[in-house]
Each structure stands twice: as structure tokens, then as C-alpha cells.
Backbone atoms as SQL, in Angstrom:
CREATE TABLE atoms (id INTEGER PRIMARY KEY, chain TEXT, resi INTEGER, resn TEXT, atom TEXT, x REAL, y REAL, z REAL);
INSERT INTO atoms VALUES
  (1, 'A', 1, 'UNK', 'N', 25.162, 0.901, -21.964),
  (2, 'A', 1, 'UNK', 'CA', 24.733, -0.026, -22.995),
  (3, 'A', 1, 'UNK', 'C', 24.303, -1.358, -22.380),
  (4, 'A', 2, 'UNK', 'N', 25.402, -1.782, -21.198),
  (5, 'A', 2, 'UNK', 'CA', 25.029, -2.800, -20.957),
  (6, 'A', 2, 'UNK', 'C', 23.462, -2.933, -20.447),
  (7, 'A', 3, 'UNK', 'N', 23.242, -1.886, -19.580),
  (8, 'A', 3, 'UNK', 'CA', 21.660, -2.049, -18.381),
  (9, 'A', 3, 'UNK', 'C', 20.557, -1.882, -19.668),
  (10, 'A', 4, 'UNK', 'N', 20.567, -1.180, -20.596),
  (11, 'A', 4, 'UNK', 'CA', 20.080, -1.553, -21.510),
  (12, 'A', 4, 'UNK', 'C', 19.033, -2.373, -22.183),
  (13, 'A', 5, 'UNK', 'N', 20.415, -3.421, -22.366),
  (14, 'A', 5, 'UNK', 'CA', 20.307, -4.852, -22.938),
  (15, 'A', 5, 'UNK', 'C', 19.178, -5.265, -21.702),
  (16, 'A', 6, 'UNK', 'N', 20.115, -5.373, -20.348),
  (17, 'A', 6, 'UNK', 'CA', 18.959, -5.905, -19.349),
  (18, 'A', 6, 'UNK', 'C', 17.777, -6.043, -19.498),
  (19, 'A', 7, 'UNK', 'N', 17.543, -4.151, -19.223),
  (20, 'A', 7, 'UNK', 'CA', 16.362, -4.265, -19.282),
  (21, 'A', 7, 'UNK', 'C', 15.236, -4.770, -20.567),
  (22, 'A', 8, 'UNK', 'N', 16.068, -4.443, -21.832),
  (23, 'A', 8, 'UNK', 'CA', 15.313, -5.017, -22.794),
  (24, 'A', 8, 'UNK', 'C', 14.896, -6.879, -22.697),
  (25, 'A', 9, 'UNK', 'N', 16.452, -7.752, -22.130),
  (26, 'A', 9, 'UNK', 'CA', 16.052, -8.836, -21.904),
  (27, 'A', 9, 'UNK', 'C', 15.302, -9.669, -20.583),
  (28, 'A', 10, 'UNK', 'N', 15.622, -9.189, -19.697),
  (29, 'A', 10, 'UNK', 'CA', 14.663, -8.982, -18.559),
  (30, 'A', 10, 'UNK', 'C', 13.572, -8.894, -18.554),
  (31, 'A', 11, 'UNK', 'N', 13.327, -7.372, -18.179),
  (32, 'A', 11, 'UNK', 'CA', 11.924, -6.471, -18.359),
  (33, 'A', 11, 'UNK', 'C', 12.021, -5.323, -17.827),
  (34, 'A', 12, 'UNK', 'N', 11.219, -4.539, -19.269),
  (35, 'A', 12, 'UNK', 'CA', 11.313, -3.162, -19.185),
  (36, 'A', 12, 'UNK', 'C', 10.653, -2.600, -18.092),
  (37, 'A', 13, 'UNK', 'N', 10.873, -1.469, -18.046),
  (38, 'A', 13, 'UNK', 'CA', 9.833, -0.647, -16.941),
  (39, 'A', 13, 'UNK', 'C', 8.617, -0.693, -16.633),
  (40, 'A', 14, 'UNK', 'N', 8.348, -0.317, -17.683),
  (41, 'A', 14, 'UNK', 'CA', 6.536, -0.436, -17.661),
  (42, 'A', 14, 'UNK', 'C', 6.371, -1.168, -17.512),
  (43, 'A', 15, 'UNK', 'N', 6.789, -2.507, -17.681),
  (44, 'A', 15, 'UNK', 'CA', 6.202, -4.349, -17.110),
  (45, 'A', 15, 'UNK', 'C', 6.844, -4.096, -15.598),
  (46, 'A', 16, 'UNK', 'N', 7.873, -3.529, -15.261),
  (47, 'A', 16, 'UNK', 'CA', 7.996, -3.317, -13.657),
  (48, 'A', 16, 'UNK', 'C', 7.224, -2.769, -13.083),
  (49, 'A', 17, 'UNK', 'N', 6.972, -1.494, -13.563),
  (50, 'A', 17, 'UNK', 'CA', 6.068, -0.808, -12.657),
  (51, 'A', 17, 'UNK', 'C', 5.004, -1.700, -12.481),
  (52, 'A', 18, 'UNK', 'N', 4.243, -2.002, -13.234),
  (53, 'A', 18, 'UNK', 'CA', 3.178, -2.996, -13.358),
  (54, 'A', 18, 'UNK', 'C', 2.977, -4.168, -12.294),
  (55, 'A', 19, 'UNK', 'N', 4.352, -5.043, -12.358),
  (56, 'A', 19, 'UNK', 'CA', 4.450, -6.220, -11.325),
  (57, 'A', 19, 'UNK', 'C', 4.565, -5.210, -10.143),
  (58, 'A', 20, 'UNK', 'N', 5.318, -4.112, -9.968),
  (59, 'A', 20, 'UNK', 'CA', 5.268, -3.687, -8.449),
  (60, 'A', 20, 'UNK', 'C', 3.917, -3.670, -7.884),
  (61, 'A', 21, 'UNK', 'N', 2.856, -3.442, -8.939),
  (62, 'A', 21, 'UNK', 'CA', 1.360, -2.846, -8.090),
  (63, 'A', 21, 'UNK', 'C', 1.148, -4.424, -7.747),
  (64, 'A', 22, 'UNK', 'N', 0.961, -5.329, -9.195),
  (65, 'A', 22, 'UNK', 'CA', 0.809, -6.406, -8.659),
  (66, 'A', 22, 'UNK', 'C', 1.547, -7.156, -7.600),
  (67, 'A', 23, 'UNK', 'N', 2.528, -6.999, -7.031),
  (68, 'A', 23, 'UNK', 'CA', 2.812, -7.801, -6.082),
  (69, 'A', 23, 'UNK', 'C', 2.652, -7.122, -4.594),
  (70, 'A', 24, 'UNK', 'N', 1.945, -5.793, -4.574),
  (71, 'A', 24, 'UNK', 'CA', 1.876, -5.467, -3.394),
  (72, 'A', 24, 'UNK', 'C', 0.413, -6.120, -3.382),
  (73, 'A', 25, 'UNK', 'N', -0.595, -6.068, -4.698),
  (74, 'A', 25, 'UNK', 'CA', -2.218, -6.945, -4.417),
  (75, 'A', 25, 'UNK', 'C', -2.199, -8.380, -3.581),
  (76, 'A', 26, 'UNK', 'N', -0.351, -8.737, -3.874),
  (77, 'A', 26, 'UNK', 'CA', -0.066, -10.535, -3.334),
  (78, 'A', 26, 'UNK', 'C', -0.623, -11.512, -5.046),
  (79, 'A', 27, 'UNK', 'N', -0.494, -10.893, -5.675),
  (80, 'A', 27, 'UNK', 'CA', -0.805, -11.563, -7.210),
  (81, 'A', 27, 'UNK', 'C', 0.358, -12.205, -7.995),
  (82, 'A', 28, 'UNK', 'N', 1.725, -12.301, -7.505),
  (83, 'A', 28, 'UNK', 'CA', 2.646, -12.502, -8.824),
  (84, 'A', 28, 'UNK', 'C', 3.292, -14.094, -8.280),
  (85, 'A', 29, 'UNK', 'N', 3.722, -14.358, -9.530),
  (86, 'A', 29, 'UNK', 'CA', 4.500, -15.981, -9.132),
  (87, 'A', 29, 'UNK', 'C', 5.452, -15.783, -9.193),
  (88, 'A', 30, 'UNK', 'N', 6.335, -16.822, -8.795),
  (89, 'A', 30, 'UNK', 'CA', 8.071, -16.947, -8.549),
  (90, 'A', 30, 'UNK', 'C', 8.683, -15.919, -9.396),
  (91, 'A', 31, 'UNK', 'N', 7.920, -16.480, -10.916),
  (92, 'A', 31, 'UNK', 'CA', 9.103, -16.138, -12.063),
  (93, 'A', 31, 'UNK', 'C', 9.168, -14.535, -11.993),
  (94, 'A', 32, 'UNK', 'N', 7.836, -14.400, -11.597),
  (95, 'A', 32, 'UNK', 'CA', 7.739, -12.350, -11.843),
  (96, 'A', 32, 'UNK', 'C', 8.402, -12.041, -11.243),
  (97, 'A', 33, 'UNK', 'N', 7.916, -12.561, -9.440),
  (98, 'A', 33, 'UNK', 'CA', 8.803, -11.859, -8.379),
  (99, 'A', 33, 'UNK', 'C', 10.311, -11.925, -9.060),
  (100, 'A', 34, 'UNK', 'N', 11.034, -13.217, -9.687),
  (101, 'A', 34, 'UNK', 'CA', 12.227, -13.185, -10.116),
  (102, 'A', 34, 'UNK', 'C', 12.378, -12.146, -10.695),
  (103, 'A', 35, 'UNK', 'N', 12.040, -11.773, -11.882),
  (104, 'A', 35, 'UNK', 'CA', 12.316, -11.184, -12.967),
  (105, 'A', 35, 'UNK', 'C', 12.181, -9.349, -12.391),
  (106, 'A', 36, 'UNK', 'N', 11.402, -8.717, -11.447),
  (107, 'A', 36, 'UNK', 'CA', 11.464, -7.987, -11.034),
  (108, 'A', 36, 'UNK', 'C', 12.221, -7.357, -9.734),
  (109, 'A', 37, 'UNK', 'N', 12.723, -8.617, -9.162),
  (110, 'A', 37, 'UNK', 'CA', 14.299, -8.538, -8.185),
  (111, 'A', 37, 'UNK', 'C', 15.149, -8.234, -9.225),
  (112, 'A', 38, 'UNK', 'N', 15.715, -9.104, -10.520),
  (113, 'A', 38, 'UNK', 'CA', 16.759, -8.386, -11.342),
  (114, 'A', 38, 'UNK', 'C', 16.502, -6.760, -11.862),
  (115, 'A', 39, 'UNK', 'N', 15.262, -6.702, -12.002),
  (116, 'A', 39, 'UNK', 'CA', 14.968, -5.755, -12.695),
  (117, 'A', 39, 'UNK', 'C', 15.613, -4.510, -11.434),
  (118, 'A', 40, 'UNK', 'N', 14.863, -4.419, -10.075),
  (119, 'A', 40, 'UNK', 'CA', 14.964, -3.568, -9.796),
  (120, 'A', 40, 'UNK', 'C', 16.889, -3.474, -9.140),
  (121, 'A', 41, 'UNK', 'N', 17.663, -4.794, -9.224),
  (122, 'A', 41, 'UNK', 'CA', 19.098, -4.659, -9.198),
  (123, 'A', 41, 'UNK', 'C', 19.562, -3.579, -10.113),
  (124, 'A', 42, 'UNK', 'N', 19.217, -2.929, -11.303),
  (125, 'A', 42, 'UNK', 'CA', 19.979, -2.763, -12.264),
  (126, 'A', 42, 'UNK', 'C', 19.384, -1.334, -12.413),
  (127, 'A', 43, 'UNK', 'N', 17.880, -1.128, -11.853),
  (128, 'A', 43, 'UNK', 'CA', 17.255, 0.242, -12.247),
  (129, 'A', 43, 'UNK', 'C', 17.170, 0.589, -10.840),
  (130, 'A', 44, 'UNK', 'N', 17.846, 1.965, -10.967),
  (131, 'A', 44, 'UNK', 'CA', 17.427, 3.118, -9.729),
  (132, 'A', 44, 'UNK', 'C', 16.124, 3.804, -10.062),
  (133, 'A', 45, 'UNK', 'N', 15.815, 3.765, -11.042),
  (134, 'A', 45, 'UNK', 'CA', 14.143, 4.747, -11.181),
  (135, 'A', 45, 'UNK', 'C', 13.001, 3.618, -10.385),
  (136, 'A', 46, 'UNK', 'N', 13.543, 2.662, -11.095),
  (137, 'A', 46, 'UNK', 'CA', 12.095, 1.350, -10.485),
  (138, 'A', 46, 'UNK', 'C', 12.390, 1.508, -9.040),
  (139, 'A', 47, 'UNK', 'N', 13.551, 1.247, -8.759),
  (140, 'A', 47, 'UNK', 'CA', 13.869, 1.009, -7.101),
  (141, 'A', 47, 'UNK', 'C', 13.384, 2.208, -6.513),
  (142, 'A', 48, 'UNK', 'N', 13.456, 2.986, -7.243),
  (143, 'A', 48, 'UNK', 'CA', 12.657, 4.634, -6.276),
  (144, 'A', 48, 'UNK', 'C', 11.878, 5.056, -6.229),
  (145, 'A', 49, 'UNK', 'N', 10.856, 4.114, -7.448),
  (146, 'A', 49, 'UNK', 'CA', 9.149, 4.116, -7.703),
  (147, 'A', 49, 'UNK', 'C', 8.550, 3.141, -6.333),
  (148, 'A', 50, 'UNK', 'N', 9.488, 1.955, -6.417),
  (149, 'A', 50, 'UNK', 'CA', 9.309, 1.321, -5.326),
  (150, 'A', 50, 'UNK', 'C', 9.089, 1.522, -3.872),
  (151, 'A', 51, 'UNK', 'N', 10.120, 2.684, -3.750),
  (152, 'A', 51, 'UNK', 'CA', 10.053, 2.864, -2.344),
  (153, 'A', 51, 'UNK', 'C', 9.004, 4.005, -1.806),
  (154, 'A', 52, 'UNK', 'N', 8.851, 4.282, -2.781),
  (155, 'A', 52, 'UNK', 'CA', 7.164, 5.285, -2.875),
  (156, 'A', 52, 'UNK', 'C', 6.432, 4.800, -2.685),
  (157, 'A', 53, 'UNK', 'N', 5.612, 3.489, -3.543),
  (158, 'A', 53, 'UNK', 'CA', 5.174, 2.612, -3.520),
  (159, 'A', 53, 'UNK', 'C', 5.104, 2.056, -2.455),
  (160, 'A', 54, 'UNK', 'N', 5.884, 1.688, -1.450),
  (161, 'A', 54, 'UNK', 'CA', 5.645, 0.360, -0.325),
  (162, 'A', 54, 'UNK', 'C', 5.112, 2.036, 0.496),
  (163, 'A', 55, 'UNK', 'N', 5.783, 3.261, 0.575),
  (164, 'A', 55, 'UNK', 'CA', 5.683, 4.547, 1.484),
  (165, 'A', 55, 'UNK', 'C', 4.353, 4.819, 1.546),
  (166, 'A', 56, 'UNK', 'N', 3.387, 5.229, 0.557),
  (167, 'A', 56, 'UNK', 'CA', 2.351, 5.567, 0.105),
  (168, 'A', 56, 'UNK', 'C', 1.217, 4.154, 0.601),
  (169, 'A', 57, 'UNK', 'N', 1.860, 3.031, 0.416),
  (170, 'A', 57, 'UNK', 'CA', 0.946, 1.874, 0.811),
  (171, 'A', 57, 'UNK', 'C', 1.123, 1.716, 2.188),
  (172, 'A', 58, 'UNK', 'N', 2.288, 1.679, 2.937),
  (173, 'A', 58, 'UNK', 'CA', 1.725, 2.340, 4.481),
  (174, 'A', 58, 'UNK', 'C', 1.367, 3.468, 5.251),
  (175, 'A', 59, 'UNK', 'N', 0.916, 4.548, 4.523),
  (176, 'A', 59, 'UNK', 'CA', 0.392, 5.610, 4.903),
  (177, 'A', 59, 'UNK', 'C', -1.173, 5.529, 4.423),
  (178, 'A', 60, 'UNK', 'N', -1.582, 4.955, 3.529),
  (179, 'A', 60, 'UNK', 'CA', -2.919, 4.794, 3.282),
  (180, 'A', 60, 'UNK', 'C', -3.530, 3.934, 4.279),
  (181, 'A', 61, 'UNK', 'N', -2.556, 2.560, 4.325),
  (182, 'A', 61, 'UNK', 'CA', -3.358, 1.395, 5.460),
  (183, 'A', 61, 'UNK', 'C', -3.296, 2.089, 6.774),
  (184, 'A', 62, 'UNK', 'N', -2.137, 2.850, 7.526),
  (185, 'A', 62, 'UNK', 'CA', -1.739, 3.319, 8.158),
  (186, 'A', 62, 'UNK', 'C', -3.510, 4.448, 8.524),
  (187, 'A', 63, 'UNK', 'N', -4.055, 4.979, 7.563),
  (188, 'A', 63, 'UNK', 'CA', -4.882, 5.858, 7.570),
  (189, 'A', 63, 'UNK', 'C', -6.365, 5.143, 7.397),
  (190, 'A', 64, 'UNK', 'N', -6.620, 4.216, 6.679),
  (191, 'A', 64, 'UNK', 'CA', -7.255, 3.439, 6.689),
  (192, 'A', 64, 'UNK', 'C', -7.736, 2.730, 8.224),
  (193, 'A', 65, 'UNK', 'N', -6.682, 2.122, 8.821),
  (194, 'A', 65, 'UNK', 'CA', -6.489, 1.710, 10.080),
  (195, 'A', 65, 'UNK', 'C', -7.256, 2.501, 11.152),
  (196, 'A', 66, 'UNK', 'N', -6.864, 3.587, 11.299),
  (197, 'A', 66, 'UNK', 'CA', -6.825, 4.787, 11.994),
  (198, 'A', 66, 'UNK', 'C', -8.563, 5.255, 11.681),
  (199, 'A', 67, 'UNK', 'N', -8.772, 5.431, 10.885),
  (200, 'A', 67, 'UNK', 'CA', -10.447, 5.620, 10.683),
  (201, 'A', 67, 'UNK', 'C', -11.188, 4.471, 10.747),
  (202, 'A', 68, 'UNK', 'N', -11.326, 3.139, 10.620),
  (203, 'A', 68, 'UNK', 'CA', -12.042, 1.948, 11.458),
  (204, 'A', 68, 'UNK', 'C', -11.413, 1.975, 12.856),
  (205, 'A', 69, 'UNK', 'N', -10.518, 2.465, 13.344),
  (206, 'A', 69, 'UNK', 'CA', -10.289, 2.352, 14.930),
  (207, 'A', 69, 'UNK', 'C', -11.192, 3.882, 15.296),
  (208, 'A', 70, 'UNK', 'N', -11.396, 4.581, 14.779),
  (209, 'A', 70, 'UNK', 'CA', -11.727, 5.586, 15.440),
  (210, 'A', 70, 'UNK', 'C', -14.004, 6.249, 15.143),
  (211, 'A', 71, 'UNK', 'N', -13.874, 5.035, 14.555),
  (212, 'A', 71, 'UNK', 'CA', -15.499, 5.119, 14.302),
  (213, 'A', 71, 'UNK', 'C', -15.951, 4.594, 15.484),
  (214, 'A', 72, 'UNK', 'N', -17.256, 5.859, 15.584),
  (215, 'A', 72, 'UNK', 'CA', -17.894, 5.709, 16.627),
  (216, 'A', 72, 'UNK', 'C', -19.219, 5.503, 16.008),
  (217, 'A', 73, 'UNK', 'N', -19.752, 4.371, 16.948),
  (218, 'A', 73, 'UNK', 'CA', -21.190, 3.931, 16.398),
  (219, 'A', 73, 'UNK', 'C', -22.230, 4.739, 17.093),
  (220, 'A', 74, 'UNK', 'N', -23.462, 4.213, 16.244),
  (221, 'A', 74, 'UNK', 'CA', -24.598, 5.118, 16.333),
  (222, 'A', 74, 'UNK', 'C', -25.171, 4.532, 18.027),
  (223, 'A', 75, 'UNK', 'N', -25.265, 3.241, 18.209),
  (224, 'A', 75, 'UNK', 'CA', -25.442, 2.919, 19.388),
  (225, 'A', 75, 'UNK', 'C', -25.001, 3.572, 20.434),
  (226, 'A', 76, 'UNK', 'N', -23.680, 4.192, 20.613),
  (227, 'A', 76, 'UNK', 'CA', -22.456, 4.781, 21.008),
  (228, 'A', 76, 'UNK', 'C', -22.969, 6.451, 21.342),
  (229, 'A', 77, 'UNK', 'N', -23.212, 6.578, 20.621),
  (230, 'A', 77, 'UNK', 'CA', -23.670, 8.179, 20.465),
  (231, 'A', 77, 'UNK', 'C', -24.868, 8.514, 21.255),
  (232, 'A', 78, 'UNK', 'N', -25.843, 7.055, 21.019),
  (233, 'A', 78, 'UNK', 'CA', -27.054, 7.703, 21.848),
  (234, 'A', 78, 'UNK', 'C', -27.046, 7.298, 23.352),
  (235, 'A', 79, 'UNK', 'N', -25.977, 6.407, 23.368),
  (236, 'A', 79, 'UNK', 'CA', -25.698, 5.872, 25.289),
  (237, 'A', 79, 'UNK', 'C', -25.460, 7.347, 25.946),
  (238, 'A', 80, 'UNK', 'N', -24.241, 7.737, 24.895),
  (239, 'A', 80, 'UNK', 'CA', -23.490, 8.934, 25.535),
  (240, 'A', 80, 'UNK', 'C', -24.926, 9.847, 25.961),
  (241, 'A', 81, 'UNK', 'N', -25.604, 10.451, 24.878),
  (242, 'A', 81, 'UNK', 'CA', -27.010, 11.279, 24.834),
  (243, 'A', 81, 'UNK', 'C', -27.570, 11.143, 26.013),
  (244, 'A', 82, 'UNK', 'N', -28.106, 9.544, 26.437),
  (245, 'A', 82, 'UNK', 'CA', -28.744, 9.269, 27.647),
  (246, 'A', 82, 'UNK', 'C', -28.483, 9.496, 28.694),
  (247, 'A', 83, 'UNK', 'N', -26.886, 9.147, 28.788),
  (248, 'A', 83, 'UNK', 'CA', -26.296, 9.075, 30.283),
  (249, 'A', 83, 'UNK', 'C', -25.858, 11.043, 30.762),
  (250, 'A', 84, 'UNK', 'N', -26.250, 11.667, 29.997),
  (251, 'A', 84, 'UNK', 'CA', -26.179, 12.890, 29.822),
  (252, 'A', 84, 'UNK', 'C', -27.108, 13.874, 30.761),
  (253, 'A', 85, 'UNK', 'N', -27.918, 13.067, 29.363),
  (254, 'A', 85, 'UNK', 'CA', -29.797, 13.562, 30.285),
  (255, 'A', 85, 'UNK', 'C', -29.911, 13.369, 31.888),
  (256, 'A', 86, 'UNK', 'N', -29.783, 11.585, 31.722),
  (257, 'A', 86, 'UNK', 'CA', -30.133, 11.635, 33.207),
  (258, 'A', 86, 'UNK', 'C', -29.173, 12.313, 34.578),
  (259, 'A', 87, 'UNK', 'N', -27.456, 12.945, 33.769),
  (260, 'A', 87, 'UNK', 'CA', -26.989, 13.904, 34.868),
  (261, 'A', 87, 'UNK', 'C', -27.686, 14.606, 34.980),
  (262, 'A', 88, 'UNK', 'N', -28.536, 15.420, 34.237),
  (263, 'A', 88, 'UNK', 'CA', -28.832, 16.920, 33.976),
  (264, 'A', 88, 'UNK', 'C', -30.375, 16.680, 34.721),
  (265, 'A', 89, 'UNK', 'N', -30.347, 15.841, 34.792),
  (266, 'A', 89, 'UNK', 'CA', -32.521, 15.568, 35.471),
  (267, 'A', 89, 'UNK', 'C', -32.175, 15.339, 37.030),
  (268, 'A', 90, 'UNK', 'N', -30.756, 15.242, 37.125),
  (269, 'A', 90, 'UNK', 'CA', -30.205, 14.970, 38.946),
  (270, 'A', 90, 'UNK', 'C', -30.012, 16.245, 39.405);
């Protein structure tokens, strides 16, 4: 009964889930961040949406990362081409 009340006076879920996306964008002020530290004290579902949440957001950047480090340019491609040829003409 009591967590309840909380969350009714606090904030409910769906306004959590919500601030979680927003505060991983870097969008929320004091009071949210506040209000969503109590929130997630009192709820194990938010706290476990959460930890998905931060999981999923370093496996995307994590992957993200990983494909701008691993692009190869067109410049790149035709050096390789050249320096090829001229083994093959030796």
C-alpha cells in the first residue's frame, strides 16, 4: 500500500520510463533527475527497465563506434587497387 501511494505521489511509471529515455538524451533538470532517483528507490520494474536501458545504450554506441572505426574510404580502396597493379606489372 505504502509504494503505492509513492508512486502515485512521486511519479508513476510511465512518467519514469519516460524521464529514463530523457535523461540518457542529457534533457532533464534537477527536479526530474530528483523525482526519478526516488522513483527508481522504491520500484524494481523501473530499476530493471533501467538497467536495460543504460545495457542496450552501450551496445548500440558500442556498435555504432565500431562501424565509424572500421569504414574504409573510397580513396583507401583505390590506393590499395594501385599499389596492387603496379606489384603485378613487376
Amino acid at each position: 500500500m505504502f509504494k503505492k501511494l509513492i508512486h502515485i505521489l512521486f511519479l508513476p511509471c510511465n512518467e519514469a520510463t519516460m524521464l529514463m529515455e530523457k535523461q540518457n538524451a542529457g534533457n532533464t533538470s534537477s527536479k526530474e533527475n530528483w523525482r526519478l532517483f526516488m522513483h527508481l528507490k522504491i520500484c524494481k520494474w523501473c530499476m530493471a527497465y533501467k538497467k536495460k536501458l543504460e545495457l542496450l545504450d552501450e551496445i548500440l554506441k558500442g556498435k555504432l563506434f565500431n562501424e565509424q572505426k572500421n569504414e574504409i574510404k573510397e580513396f583507401e580502396i583505390q590506393g590499395f587497387k594501385e599499389k596492387n597493379l603496379k606489384k603485378l606489372d613487376i
